[in-house]
C-alpha positions as CSV (number, residue, x, y, z in Angstrom):
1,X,-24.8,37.6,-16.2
2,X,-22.1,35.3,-14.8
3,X,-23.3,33.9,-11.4
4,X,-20.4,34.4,-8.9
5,X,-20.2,31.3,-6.3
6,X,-19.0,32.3,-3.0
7,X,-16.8,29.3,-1.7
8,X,-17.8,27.8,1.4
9,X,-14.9,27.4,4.2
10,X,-15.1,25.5,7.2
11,X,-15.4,27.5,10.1
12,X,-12.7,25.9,12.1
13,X,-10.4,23.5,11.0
14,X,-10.8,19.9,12.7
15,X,-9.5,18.8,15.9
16,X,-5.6,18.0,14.9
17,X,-5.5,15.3,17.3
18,X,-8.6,13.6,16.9
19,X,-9.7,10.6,14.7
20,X,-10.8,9.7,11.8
21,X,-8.9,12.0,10.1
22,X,-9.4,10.4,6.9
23,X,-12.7,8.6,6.7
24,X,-16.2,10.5,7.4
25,X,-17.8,10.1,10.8
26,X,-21.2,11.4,9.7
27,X,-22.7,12.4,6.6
28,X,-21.2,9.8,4.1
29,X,-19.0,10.1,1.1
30,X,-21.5,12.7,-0.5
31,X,-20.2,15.8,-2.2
32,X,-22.0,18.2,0.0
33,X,-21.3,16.3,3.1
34,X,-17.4,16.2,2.2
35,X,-17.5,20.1,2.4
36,X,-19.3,20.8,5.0
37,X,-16.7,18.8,7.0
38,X,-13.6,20.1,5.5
39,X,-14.5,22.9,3.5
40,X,-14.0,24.4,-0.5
41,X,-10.6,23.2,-1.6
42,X,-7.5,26.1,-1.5
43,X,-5.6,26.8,-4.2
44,X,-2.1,26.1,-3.2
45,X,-0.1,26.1,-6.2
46,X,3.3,25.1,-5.8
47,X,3.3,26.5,-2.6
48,X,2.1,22.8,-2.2
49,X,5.3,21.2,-2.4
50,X,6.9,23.5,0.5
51,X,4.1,22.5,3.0
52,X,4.1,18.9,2.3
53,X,8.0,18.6,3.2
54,X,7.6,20.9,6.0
55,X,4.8,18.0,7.3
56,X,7.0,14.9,6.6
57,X,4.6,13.3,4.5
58,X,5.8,9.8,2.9
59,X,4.1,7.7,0.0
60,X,1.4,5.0,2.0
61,X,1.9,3.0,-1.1
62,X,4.8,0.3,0.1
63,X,8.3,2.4,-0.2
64,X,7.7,5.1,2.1
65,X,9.4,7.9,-0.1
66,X,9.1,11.9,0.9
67,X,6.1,13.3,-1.4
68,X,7.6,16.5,-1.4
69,X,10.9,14.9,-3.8
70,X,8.3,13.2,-5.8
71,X,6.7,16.6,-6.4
72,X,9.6,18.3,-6.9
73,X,11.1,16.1,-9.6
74,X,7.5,15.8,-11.6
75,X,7.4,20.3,-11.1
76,X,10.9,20.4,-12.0
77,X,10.6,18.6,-15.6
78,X,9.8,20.8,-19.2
79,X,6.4,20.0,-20.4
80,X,2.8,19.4,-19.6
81,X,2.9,16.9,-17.0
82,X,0.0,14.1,-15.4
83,X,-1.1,12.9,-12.5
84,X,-1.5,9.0,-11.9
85,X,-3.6,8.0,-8.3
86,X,-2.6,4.6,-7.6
87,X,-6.0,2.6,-5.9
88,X,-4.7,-0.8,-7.9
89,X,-4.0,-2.3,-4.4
90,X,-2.5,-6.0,-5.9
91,X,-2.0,-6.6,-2.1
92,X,-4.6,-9.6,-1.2
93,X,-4.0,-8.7,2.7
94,X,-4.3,-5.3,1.9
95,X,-8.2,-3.5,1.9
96,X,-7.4,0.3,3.2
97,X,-6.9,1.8,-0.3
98,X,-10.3,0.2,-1.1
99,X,-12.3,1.5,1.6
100,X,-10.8,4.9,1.4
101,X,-11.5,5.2,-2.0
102,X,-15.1,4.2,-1.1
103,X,-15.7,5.8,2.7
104,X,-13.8,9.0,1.4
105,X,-13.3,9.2,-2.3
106,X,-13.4,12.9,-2.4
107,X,-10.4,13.5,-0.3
108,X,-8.5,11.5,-2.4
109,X,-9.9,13.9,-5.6
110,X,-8.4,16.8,-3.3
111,X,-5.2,15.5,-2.7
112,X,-4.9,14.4,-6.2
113,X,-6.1,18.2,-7.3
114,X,-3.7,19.8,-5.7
115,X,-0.9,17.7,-6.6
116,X,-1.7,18.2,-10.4
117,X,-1.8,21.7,-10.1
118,X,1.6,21.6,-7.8
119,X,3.7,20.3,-10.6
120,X,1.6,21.7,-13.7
121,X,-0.7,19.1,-14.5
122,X,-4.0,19.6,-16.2
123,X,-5.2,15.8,-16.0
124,X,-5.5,13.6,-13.3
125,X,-5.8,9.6,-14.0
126,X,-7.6,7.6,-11.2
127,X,-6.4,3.7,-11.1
128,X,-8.8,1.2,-10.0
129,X,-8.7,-2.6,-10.0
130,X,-11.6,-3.9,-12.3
131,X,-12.1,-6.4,-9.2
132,X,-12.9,-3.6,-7.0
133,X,-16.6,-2.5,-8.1
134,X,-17.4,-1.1,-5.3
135,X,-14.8,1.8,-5.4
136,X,-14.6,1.8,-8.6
137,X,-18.4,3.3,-8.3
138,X,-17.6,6.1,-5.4
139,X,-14.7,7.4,-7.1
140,X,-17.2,7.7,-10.0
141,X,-19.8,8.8,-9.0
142,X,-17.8,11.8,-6.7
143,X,-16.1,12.9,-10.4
144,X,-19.8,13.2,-11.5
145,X,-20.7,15.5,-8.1
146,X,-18.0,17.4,-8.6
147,X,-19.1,18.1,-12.0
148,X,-22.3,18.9,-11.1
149,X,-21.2,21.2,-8.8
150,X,-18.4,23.1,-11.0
151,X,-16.0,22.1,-8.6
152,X,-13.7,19.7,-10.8
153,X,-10.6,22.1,-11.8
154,X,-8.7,19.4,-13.6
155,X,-9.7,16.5,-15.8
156,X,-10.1,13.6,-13.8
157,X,-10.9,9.9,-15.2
158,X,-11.1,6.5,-13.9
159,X,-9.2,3.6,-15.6
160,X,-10.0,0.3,-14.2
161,X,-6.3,-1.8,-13.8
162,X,-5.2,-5.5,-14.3
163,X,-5.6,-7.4,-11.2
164,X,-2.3,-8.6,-10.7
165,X,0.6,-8.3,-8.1
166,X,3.3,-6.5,-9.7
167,X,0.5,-4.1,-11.7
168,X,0.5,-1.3,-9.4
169,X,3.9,-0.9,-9.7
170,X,4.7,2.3,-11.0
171,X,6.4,1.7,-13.8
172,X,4.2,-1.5,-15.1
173,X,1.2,0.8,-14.4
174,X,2.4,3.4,-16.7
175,X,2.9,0.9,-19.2
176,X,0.0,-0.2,-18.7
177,X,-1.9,3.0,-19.3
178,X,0.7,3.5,-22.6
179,X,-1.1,0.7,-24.4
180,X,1.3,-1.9,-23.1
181,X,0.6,-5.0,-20.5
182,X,0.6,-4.0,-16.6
183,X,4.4,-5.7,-16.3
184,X,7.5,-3.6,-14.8
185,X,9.6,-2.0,-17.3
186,X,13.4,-1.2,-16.8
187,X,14.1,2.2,-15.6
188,X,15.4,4.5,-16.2
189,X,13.6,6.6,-17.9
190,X,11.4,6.8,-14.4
191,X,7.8,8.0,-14.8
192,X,8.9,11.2,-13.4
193,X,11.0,11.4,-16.2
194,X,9.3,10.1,-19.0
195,X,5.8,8.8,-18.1
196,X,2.2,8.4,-19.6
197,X,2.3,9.0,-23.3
198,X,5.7,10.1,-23.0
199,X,5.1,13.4,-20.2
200,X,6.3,13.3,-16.9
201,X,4.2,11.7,-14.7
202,X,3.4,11.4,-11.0
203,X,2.2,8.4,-9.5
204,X,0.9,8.2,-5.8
205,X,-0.5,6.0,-3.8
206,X,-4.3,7.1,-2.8
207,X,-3.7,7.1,0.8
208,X,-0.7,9.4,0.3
209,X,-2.6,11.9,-1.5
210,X,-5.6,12.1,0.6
211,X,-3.2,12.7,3.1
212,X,-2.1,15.8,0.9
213,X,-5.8,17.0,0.3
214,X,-5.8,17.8,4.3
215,X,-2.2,19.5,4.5
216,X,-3.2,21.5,1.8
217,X,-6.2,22.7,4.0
218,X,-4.8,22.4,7.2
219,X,-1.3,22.8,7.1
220,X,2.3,21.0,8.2
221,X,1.6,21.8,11.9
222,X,-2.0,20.6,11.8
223,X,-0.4,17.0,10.2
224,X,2.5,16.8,12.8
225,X,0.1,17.7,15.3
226,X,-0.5,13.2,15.4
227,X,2.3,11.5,15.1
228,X,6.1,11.8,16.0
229,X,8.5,13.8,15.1
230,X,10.1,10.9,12.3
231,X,6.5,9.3,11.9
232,X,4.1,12.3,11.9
233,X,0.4,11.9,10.7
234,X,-1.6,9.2,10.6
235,X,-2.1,6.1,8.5
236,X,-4.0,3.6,7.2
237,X,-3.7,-0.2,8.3
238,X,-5.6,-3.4,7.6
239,X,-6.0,-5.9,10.4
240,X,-7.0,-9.1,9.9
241,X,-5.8,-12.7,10.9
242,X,-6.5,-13.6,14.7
243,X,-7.9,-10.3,16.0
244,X,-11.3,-9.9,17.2
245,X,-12.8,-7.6,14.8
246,X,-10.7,-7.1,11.7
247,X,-10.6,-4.3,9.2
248,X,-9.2,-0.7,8.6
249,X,-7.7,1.4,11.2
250,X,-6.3,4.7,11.1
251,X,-3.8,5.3,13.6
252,X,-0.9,7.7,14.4
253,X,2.3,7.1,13.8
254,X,4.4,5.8,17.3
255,X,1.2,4.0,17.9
256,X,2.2,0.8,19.7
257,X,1.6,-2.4,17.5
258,X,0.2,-4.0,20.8
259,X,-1.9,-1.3,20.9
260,X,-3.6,-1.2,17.5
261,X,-4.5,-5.3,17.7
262,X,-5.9,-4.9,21.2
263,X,-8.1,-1.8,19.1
264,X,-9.0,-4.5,16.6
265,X,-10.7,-6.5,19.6
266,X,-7.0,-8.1,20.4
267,X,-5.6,-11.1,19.8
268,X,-5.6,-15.1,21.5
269,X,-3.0,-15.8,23.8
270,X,0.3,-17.6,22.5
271,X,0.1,-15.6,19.2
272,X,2.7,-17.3,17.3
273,X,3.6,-14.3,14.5
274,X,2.2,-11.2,12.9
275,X,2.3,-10.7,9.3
276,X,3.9,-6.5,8.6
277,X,3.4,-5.1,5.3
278,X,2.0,-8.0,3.4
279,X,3.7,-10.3,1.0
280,X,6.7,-8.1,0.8
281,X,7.1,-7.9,4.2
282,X,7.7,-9.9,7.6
283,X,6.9,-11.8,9.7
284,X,7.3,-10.8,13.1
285,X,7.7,-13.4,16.4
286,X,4.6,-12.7,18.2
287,X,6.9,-12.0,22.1
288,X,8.4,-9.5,20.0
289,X,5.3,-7.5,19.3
290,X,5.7,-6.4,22.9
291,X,8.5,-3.8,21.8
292,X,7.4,-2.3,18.4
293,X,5.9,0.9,17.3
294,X,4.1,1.6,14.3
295,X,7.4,3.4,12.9
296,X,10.1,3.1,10.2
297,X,13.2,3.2,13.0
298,X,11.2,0.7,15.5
299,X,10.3,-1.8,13.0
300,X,13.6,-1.8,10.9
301,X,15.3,-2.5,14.2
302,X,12.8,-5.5,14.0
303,X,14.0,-6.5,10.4
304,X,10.7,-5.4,9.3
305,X,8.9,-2.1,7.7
306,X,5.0,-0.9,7.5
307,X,4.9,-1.6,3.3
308,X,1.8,-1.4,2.6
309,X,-0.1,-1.4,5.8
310,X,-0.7,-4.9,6.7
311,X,-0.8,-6.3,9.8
312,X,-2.0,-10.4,9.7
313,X,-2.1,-12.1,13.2
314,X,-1.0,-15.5,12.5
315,X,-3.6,-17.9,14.6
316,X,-1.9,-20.1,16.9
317,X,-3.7,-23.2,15.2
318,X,-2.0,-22.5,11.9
319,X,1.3,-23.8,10.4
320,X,3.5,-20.6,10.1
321,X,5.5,-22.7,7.4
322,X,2.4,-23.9,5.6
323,X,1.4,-20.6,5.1
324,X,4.5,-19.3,4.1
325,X,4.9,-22.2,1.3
326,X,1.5,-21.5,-0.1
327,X,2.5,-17.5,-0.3
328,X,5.4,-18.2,-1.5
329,X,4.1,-20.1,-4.1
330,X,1.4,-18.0,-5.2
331,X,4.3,-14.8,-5.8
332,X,6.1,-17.2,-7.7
333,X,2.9,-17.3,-9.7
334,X,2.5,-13.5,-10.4
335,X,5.5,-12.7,-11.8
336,X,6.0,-10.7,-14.9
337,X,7.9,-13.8,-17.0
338,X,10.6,-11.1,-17.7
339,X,13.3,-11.9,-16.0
340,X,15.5,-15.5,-14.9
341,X,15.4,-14.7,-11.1
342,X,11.3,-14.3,-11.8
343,X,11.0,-17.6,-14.3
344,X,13.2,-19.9,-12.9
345,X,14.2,-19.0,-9.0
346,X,10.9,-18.1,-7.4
347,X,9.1,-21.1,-8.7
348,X,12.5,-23.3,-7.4
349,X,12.0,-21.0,-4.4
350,X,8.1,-22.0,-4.2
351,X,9.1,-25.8,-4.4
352,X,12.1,-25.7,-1.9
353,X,9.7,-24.5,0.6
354,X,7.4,-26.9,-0.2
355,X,9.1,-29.6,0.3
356,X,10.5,-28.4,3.4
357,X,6.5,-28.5,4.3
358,X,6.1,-32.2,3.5
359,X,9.2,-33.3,6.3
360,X,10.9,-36.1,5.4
361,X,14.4,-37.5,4.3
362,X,15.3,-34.7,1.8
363,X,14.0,-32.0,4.2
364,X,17.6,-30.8,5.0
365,X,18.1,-30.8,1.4
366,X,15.2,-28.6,0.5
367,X,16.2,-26.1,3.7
368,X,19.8,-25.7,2.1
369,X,18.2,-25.5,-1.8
370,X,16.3,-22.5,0.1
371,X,19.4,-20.6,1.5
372,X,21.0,-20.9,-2.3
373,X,18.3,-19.8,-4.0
374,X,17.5,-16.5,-1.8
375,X,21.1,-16.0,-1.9
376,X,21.4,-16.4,-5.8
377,X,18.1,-14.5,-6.4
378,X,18.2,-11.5,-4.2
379,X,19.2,-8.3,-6.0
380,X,19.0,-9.5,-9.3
381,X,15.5,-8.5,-10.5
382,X,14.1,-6.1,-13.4
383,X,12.1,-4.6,-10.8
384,X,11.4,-5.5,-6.7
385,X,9.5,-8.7,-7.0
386,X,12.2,-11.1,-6.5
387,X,13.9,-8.9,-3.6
388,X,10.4,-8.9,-2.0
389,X,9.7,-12.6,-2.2
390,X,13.3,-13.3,-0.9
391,X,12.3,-11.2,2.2
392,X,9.5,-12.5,3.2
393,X,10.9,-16.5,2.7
394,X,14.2,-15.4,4.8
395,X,11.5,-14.1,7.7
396,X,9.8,-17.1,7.2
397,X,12.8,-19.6,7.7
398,X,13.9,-17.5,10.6
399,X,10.7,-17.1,12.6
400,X,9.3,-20.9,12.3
401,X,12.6,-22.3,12.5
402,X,10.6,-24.6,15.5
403,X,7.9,-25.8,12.5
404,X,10.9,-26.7,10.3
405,X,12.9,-28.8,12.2
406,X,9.6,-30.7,13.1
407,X,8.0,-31.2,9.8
408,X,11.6,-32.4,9.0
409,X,11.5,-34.8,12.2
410,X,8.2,-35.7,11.6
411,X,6.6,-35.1,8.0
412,X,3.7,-32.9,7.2
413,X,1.5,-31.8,9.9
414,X,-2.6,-31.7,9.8
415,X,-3.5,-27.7,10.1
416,X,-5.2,-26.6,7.7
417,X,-4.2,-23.7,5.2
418,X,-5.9,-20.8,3.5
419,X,-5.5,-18.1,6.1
420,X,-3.7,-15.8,3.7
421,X,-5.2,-15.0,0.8
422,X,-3.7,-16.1,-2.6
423,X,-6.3,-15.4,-5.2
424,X,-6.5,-16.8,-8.8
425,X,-4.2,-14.9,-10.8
426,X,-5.8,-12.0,-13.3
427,X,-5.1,-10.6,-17.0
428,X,-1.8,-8.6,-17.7
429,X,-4.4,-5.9,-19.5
């Protein structure tokens, strides 16, 4: 006799405007405690895709891009598709994927359920970074629970990814997972188009879809119910730098940057600059933090956008342009050798900026070498790695213009370096 399992719901639905959302308050990231909280799992369909726009939701991986078109495009496509969670996380400022898929890793198994069986997928491919042992386990060990408890309605599996950079890029990670090495291919074919062994694939950002796993509970109201109306819902940000207690936050979009660093204990007085959205991001003059909101319209106004979720406090004992030089050196580093503006302009790039650091007679030299280079590189890239380096350099010549003129007056200065990380580069497979 088949044993019939009745499903168990959650009586209510959680307080819309409260947090966490995301990450468990009690219980931990168990199986059992992950229902109790939330509840069995809908089936949604591709009734999915309609909610999701109606809620606003857009990618937490970098770019920002409405789910609901990245659905749409995988659901519209002929043939057995596959869904691709990105966890890779190459950002070294960046931790929130990490602890999500640690603190939460069956929300992110929700989200990514419901997205396969959106667009018509019947496999569901979780990438880790091999560095990253610690979710690497969670996400494990929930596939197993799930398992156990004939709850897994898809095939999921964990693939643990190159630790480099550009490797969670969507299209190097495809490649990657074809056989190839984790380096940006040129599109099109998209992965949406033609993806993992040749199907058409979806790739999301972890964050993103766990965001997705609560929609498809909750609903588009129950999302917009945080947030504003152009920012709604939450999202996930790593502070670190010169705050008081640094780690991940989730906050609501419109949130006031001043805000979330006085939640992460605040920050010193005279705080020269704030890092947004890592090393493809901006920096930020630290009067002007005053004014911005965690929002695309607010920051953009700012010359800046969320990325990733970063947020660095730059300490006021640090060399802005010391930092910078060393970033900038370390992305000249991790790029994919494919390309000129890659091979030959970011490592020019890395030593302009340099010697810009170490003052001197050819300092004025070295500050117009920069200009040519960003203006000779920007836009001409197989993929976004160039384009990014070039904004955060620009940023950096335009928000330590003070630190420029007096290394150039006076030579190198004596603060020391290392606030940032820039971590030995990894394997390409």
């Amino acid at each position: 006799m088949t044993e019939t399992r009745r499903p168990t719901v959650a009586p209510d639905p959680p307080d819309a405007r409260a947090l966490p959302r995301l990450f468990p308050e009690t219980g931990g990231p168990s199986y059992a405690a992950h229902v109790a909280r939330y509840g069995e799992l809908p089936v949604r369909g591709a009734s999915l895709i309609t909610e999701v726009e109606a809620a606003g939701l857009r990618g937490r991986g970098g770019a920002g891009f409405p789910t609901a078109v990245k659905l749409a495009a995988v659901a519209g496509r002929r043939g057995r598709s596959i869904v691709v969670a990105n966890g890779t996380e190459g950002e070294p400022a960046s931790t929130k994927d990490k602890t999500l898929l640690s603190l939460a890793p069956h929300l992110v198994l929700d989200g990514a359920t419901l997205a396969a069986e959106a667009v018509g997928a019947r496999t569901v491919l979780v990438c880790v970074e091999r560095t990253r042992p610690e979710a690497t386990a969670a996400i494990t060990r929930a596939i197993a629970e799930r398992r156990a408890a004939r709850a897994e309605r898809v095939e999921i599996r964990v693939e643990g990814a190159p630790d480099r950079y550009v490797a969670g890029e969507e299209s190097a990670l495809v490649h990657w997972l074809n056989g190839g090495e984790a380096k940006p291919t040129f599109v099109p074919p998209r992965p949406f188009e033609k993806g993992v062994g040749g199907r058409p694939t979806l790739v999301d950002n972890v964050e993103t879809l766990a965001h997705l796993g609560l929609i498809g509970r909750f609903g588009a109201p129950w999302f917009r119910e945080l947030g504003t109306a152009d920012d709604p819902g939450t999202t996930l940000l790593t502070v670190s730098g010169a705050v008081g207690q640094a780690g991940v936050y989730e906050v609501a979009g419109g949130s006031r940057l001043s805000a979330v660093l006085d939640g992460a204990g605040g920050v010193p007085d005279g705080l020269p600059a704030v890092l947004i959205g890592g090393y493809f991001g901006t920096w930020v003059p630290g009067p002007q933090l005053a004014d911005l909101t965690i929002g695309a319209d607010s920051l953009r106004r700012a010359g800046s956008s969320l990325g990733c979720g970063i947020i660095f406090a730059l300490p006021p004992e640090a060399c802005g342009l010391k930092e910078s030089a060393r970033v900038a050196r370390w992305l000249a580093g991790e790029n994919a050798q494919q390309c000129g503006p890659c091979m030959f302009g970011l490592p020019a790039l890395a030593s302009s900026m340099e010697a810009m650091v170490a003052g001197g007679w050819d300092a004025g030299t070295a500050s117009e070498r920069v200009s040519t280079l960003l203006s000779e590189i920007a836009g001409r890239g197989a993929c976004k790695h160039p384009d990014g380096a070039v904004r955060f350099v620009q940023s950096s010549l335009r928000v330590f213009a003070s630190e420029i003129a007096r290394h150039a007056h006076s030579g190198p200065c004596d603060a020391r370096v290392g606030y940032l990380p820039t971590p030995a580069p990894g394997a390409w497979r």
